[in-house]
SELUM-551118 format. One record per atom (N, C-alpha, C): x, y, z; residue in one letter; atom name. Coordinates in nm, 3 decimals. Each point is the difference from the previous one (the first is absolute). Layout:
SITE,X,Y,Z,A,CA
...
END
This chain:
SITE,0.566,-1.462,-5.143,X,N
SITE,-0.049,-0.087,0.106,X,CA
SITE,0.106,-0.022,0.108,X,C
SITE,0.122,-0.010,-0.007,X,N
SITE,0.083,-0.010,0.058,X,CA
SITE,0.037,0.104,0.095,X,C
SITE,-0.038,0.087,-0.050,X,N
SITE,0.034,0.150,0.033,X,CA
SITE,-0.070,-0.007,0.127,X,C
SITE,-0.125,0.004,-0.043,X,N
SITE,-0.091,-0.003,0.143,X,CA
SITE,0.018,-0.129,0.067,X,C
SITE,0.047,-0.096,-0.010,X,N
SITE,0.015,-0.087,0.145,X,CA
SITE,0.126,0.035,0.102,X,C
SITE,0.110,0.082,-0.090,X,N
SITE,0.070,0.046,0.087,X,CA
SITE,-0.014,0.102,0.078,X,C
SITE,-0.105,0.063,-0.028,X,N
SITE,-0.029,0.170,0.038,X,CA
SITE,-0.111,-0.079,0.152,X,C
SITE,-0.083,-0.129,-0.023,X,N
SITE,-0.043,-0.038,0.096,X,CA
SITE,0.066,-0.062,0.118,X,C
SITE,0.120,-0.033,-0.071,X,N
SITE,0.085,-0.069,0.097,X,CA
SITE,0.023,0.085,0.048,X,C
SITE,0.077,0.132,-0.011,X,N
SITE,0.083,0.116,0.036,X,CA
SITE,-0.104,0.033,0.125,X,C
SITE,-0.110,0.022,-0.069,X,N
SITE,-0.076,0.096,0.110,X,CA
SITE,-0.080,-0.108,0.118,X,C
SITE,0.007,-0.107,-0.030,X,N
SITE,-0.038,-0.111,0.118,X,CA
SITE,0.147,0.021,0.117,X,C
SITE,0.081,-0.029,-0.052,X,N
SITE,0.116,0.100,0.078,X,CA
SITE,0.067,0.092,0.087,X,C
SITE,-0.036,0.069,-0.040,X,N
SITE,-0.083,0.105,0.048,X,CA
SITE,-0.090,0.045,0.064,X,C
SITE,-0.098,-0.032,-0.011,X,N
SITE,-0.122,-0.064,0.063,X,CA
SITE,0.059,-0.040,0.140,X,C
SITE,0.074,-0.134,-0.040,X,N
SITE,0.001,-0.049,0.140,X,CA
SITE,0.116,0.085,0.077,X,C
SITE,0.069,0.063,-0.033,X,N
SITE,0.169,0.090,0.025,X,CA
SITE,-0.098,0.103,0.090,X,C
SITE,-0.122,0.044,-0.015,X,N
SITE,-0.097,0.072,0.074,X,CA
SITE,-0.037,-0.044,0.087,X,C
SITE,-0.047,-0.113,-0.052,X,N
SITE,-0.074,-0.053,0.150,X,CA
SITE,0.063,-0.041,0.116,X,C
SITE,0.143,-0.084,-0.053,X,N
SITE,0.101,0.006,0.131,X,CA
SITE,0.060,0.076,0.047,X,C
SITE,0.000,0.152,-0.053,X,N
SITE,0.062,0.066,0.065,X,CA
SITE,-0.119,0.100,0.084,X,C
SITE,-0.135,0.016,-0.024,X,N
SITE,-0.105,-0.007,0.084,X,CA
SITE,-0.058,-0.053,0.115,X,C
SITE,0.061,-0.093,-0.018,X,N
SITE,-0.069,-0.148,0.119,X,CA
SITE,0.146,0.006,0.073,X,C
SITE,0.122,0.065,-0.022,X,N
SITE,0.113,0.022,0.102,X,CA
SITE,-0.048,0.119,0.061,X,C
SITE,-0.012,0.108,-0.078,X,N
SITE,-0.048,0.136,0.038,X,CA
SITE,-0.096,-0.032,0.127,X,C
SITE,-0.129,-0.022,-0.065,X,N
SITE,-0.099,-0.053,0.149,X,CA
SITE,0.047,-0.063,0.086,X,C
SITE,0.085,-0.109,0.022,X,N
SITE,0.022,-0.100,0.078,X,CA
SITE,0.104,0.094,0.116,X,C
SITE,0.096,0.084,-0.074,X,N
SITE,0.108,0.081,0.079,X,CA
SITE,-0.100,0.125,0.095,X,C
SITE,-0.101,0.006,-0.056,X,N
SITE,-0.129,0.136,0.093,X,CA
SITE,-0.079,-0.052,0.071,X,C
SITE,-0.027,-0.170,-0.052,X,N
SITE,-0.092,-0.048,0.126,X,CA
SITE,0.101,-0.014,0.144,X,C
SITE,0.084,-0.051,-0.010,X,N
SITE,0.093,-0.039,0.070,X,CA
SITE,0.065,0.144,0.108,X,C
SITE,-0.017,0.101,-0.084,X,N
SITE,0.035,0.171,0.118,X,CA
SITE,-0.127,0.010,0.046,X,C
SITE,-0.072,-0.045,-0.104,X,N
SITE,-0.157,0.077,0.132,X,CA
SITE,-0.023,-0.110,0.057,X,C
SITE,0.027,-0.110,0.030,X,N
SITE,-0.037,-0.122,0.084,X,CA
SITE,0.113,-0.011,0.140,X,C
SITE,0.102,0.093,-0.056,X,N
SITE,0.113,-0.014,0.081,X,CA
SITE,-0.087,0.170,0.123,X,C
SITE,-0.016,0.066,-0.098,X,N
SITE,-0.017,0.150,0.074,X,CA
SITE,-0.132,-0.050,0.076,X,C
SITE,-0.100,-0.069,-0.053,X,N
SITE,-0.123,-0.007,0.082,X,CA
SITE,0.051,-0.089,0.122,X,C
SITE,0.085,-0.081,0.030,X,N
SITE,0.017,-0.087,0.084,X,CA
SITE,0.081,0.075,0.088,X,C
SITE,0.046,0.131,-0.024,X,N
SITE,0.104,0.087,0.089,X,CA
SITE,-0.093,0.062,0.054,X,C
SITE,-0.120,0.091,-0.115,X,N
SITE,-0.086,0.055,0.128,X,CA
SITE,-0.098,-0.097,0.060,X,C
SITE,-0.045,-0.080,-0.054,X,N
SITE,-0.042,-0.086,0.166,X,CA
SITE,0.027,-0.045,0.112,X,C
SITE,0.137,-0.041,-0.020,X,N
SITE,0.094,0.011,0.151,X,CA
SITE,-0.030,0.150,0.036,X,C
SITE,0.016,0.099,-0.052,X,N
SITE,0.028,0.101,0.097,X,CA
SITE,-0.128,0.053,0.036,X,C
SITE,-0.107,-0.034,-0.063,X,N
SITE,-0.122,0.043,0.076,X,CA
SITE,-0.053,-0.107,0.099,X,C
SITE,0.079,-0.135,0.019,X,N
SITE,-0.006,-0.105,0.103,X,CA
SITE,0.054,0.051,0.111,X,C
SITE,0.167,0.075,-0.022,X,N
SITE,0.034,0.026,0.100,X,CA
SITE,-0.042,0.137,0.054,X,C
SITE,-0.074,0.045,-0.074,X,N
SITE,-0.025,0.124,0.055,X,CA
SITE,-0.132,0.014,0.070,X,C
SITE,-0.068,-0.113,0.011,X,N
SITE,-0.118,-0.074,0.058,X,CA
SITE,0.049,-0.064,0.136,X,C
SITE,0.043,-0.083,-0.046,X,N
SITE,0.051,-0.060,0.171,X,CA
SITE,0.080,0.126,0.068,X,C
SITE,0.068,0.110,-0.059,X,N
SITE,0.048,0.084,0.096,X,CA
SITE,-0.125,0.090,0.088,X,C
SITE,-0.103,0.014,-0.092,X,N
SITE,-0.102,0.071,0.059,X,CA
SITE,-0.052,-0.081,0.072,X,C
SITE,-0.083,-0.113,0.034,X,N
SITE,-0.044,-0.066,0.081,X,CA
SITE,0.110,-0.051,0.117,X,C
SITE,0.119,0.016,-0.015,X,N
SITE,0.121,-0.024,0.119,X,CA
SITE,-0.075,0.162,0.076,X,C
SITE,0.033,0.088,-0.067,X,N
SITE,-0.019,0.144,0.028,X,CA
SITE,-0.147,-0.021,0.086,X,C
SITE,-0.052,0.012,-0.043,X,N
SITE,-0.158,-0.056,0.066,X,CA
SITE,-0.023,-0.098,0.095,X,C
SITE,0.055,-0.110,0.025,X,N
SITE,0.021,-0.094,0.105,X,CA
SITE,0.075,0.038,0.142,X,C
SITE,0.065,0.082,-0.096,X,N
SITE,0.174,0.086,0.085,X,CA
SITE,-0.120,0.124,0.120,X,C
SITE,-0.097,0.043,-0.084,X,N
SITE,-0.041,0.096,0.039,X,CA
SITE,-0.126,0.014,0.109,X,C
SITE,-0.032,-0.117,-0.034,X,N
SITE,-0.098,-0.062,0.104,X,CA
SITE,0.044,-0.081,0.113,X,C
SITE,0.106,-0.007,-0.005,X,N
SITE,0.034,-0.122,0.098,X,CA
SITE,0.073,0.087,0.095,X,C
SITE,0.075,0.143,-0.036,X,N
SITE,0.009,0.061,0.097,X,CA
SITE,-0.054,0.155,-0.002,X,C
SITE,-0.075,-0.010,-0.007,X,N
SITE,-0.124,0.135,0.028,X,CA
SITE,-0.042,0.022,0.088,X,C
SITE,0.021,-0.003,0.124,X,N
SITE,-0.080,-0.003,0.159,X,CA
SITE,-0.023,0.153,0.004,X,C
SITE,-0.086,0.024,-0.066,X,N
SITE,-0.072,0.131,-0.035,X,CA
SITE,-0.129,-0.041,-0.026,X,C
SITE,-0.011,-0.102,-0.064,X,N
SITE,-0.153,-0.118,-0.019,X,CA
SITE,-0.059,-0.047,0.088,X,C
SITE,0.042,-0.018,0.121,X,N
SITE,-0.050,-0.062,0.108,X,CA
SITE,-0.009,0.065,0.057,X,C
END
């Protein structure tokens, strides 16, 4: 009887020696892809306002339109 409460203890242990080192694992990957998604949205922001500069730029002096 003894036997097995330690073998439960051991592996509750364990158990949890998994789970925290899981829930670091995830936490360290949410954190690159939350970091990387927030890099490419700036750059498809700025690569938006450069096109509509480009486009504003392009209309405003076009006297080929008129």
């Amino acid at each position: 009887m003894e036997n097995a409460i330690y073998w439960m203890i051991l592996a509750g242990f364990v158990g949890m020696v998994i789970y925290f080192i899981d829930e670091w694992r995830m936490e360290k990957h949410y954190e690159k892809g939350y970091w990387a998604g927030r890099s490419a949205g700036w750059k498809a922001s700025n690569e938006h306002q450069e096109n509509i500069r480009k486009l504003k730029s392009r209309a405003v002096f076009d006297y080929d339109k008129n």
